[in-house]
N, C-alpha and C positions, 0 to 999 in steps of 0.2 A: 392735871387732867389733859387727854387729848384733846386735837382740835373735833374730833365727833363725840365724846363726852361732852362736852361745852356745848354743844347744838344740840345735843340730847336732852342736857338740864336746862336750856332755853326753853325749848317744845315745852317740856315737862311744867316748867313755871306757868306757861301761858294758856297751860290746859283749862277750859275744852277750846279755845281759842285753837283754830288749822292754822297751825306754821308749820313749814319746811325747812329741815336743817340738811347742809351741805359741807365740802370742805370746797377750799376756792386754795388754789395755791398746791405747792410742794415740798416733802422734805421741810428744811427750818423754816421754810415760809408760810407753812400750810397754816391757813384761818378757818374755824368754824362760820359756815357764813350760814345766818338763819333768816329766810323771806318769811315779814309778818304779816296779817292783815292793816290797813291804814289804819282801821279805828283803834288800832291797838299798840301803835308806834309810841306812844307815851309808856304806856304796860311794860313794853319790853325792854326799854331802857332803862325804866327802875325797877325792873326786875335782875336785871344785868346787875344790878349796880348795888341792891340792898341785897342779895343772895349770898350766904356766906361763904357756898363752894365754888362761886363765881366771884365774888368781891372784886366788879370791874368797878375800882373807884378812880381809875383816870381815863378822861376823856381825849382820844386823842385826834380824830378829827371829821368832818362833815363835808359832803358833796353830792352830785348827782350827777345821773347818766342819762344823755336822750337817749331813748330808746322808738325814737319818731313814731308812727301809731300809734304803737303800744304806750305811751306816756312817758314818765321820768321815772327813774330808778335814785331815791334818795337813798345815800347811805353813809351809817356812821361804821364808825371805829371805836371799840371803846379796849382798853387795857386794864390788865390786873398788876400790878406791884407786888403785889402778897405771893398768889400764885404763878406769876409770867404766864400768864398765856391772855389771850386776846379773842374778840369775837369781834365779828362783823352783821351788824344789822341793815336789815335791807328793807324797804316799802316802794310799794308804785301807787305813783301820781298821774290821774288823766290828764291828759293834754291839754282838754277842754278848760278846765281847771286845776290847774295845779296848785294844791295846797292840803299840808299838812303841820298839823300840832309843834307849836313850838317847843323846844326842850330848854329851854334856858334856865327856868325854876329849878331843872334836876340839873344841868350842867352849866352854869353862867360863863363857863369859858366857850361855848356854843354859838356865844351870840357873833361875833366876830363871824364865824363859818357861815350861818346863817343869813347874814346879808349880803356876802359874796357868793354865795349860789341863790339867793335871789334878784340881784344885778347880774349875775351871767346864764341865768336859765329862767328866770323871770316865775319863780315856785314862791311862793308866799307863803311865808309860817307862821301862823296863825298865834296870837298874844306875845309874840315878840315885841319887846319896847321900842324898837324902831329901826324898821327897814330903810336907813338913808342909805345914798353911792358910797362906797366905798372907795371901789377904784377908777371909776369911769366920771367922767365931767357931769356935769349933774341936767345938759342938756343934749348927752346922749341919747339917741332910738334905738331900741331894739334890744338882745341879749345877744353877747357877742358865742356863746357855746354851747346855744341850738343850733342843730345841723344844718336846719335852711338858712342860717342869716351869712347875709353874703359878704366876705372881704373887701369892702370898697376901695381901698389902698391898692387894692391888687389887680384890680379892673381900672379904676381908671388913671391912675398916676402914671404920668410917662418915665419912662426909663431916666433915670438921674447921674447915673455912673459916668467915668468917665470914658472917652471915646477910646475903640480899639485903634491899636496902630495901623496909617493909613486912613484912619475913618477922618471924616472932616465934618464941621459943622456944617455945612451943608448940605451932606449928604455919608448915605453911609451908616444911618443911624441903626440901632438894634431892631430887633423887629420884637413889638409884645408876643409874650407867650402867657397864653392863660395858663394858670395855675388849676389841679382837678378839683372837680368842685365849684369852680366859678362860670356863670353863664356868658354865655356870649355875648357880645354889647345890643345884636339887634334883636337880644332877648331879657336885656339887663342893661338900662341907661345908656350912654352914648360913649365911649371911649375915645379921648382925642390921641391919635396916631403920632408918636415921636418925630422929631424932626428928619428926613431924610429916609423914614420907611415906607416911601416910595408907595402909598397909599394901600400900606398890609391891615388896614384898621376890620375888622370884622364884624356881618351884620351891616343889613340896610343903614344901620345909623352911626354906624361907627368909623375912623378912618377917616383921612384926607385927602385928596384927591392925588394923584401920583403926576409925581416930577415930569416937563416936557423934556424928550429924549433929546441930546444935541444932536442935529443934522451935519453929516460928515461931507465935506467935497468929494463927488466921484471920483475913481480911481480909474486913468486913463489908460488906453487897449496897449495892449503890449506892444504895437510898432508904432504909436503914435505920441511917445515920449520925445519932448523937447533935446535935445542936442545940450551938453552940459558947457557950460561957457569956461574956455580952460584960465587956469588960474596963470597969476604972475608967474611961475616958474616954465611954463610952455610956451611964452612968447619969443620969438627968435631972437631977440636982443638980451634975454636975460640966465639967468646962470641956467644950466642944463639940470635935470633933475638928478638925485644922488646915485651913482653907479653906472651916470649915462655917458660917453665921451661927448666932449663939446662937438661941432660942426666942424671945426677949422680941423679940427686934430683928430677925425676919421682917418681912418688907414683907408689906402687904394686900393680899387679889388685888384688882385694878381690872379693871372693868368696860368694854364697848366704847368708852365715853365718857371714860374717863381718870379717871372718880367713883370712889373708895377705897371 
């Protein structure tokens, strides 16, 4: 079957249920991609899956898309072995609540997927046997791949590298560069300023105060320079400097006549 026959006999199965079949992709990669109703996310998975001209009997994987406002966009992947060909199922999730039917009864290798797009986008699926952390410490905040959660490693960690050539511990140090995406310190926690970045911290709260300038000794007027003290070689007792004749062994001026 094409990837728009397979979207077609989705609809067709879910009928009178409003789903929308699409193709998502190109060429070898082109997927039937069919947006269902939520209440019906279970329906179309085993419909996928018990249909004989679909016979998607492998499941092959779960995730979701913020779609900020608009809520999540969960979606699976399911494959056929029998036929080769492949559909993609698609639901949205409101923001406010996010949560949808678990599938683990029809797919028990689901459950795995299922708890990692509920520790990274915080969507709840509902009669799953247990949503524990999977990959995050179990006294982590927040889901780290909704759009507003902010990178903290990136805002406030100072620069760790090591120093460019020339640069000194003291000073010298790189200057933070925000990352897009991430708010500025004096709109997002306090950023402590690397060593030596001369107080580029940004944001009423953020940064360190910047290095005192060394004070230079004035540079004295052009005719008011010191007299240079000459060295051992220019005193009259000591050897003449290289290419000079000594004293004693000056020639005498001569006169027009050649007379000394």
């Amino acid at each position: 079957m094409t990837p728009e026959e397979v979207g077609q006999r989705v609809v067709a199965l879910l009928a009178p249920v409003e789903a929308t079949a699409s193709v998502s992709g190109g060429q070898s990669h082109a997927r039937a991609t069919v947006d269902v109703p939520l209440a019906s996310w279970t329906d179309a998975l085993r419909a996928a899956r018990d249909d004989a001209e679909l016979a998607c009997d492998f499941f092959d994987w779960l995730s979701a898309v913020d779609e900020l406002a608009d809520g999540f966009d969960v979606v699976v992947h399911l494959w056929s072995t029998t036929h080769r060909h492949g559909v993609l199922l698609r639901t949205r999730v409101p923001r406010e609540s996010p949560t949808v039917a678990s599938v683990v009864d029809l797919w028990p290798g689901a459950a795995w997927h299922e708890r990692e797009t509920h520790e990274m986008f915080g969507i709840d699926f509902a009669g799953h046997p247990g949503l524990a952390p999977l990959l995050l410490p179990p006294e982590f905040e927040g889901h780290p791949l909704r759009k507003e959660f902010v990178l903290a490693s990136r805002v406030a960690k100072p620069w760790p590298g090591a120093k460019e050539p020339g640069e000194s511990e003291a000073g010298g140090g790189r200057r933070p560069i925000r990352p897009p995406g991430v708010p500025a310190p004096g709109e997002w926690g306090t950023t402590p300023t690397p060593a030596g970045a001369a107080g580029v911290g940004e944001g009423p709260r953020g940064g360190t105060p910047a290095r005192p300038v060394r004070e230079r000794p004035a540079r004295p007027a052009p005719g008011a320079r010191a007299a240079r003290t000459p060295g051992a070689g220019a005193t009259g007792d000591g050897p003449a400097a290289a290419g000079e004749p000594a004293t004693g062994d000056r020639p005498a001026p001569r006169d027009e006549e050649g007379t000394a």
